[in-house]
N, C-alpha and C positions, 0 to 999 in steps of 0.2 A: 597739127601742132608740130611744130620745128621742134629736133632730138635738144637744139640748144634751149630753146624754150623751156620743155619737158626737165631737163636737166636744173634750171635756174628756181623751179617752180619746185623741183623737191628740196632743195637746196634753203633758198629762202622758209618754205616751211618746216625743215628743220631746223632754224636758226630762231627763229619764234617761239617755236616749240619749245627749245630749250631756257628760251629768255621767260618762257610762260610757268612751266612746271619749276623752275630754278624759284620765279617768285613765291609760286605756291609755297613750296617746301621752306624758304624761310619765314615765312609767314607761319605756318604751320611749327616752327619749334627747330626746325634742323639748321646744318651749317653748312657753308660753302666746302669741299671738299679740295677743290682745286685750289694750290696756296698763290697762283700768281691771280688767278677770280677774284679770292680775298679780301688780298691786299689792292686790287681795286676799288673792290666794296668797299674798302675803308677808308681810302681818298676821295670816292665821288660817290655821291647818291643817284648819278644815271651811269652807273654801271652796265647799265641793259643797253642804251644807247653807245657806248664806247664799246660792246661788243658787239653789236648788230655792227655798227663802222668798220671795222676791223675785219667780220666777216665779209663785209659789204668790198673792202678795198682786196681780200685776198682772190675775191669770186672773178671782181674784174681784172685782177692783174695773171688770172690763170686762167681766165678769155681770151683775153688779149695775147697770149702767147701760145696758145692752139691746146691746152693741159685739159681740155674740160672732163675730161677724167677722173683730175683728182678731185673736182668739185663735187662729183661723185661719192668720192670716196669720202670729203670731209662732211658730205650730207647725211652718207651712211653712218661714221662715229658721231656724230651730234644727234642724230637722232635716237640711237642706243645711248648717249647723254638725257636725254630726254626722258626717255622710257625706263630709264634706270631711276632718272629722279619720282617720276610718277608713281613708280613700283615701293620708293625709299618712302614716300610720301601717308602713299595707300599703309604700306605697313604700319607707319607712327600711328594714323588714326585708328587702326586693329588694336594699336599696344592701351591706348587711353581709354 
């Protein structure tokens, strides 16, 4: 597997991950935390989809200009997004 490959594929399931555990936890009783997230949540009901896009246009626009570096790097803080929600999550059901 190509390092680009490798790279897109942590990338992409960071970006799930976080669309995943973010749904859990409002389902579960919590709030968005993130006030520009939000205030998306409050304009559209596929919020998940206008971020996955978004992620989607910044992964290829930092391909295409040779950065995949920081793809890297927005893989690594999404996915401690992730992990943080799962962690916020786990706790509410401890608390009930």
């Amino acid at each position: 597997m190509s390092d680009l490959v490798f790279i897109w594929a942590v990338y992409l399931l960071a970006q799930f991950a976080d669309v995943a555990t973010t749904r859990a936890a409002l389902r579960g009783g919590l709030v968005e935390a993130n006030p520009l997230m939000a205030r998306l949540m409050g304009l559209t009901g596929n919020w998940w989809a206008v971020k996955l896009g978004v992620a989607l246009a910044a992964g290829i626009l930092l391909t295409w200009l040779g950065q995949e570096h920081w793809i890297m790097l927005l893989a690594a803080i999404t996915g401690g997004v992730a992990l943080n929600n799962w962690r916020l999550l786990r706790k509410e059901r401890e608390r009930r």
